[in-house]
C-alpha positions, 0 to 999 in steps of 0.5 A, a space after each residue: 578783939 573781945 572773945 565771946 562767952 557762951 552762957 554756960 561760962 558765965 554761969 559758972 563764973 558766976 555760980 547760977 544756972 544759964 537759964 538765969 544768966 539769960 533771965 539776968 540779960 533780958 533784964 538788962 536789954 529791956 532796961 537798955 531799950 527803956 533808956 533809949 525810947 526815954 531818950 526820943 529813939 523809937 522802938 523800931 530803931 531800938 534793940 530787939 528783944 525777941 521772946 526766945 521760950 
């Protein structure tokens, strides 16, 4: 099994800040669950993309 990463270890992979590592992950969810409800899933049933600030 994949182990986890924390946001500040990909951040440092990456050379970014967590905070846009998090910014980058929103994004990526959002678009995830604009694909499915294209795809005639419903919103409910869809990833849930709480506001966390």
């Amino acid at each position: 099994m994949a182990r986890l990463h924390t946001l500040q270890e990909i951040a440092e992979e990456l050379g970014v800040s967590r905070e846009r590592v998090r910014q980058i992950e929103r994004q990526a969810l959002a678009k995830v669950k604009a694909n499915l409800i294209r795809q005639g899933f419903e919103p409910d049933d869809c990833i849930n993309l709480r506001d966390d600030s």
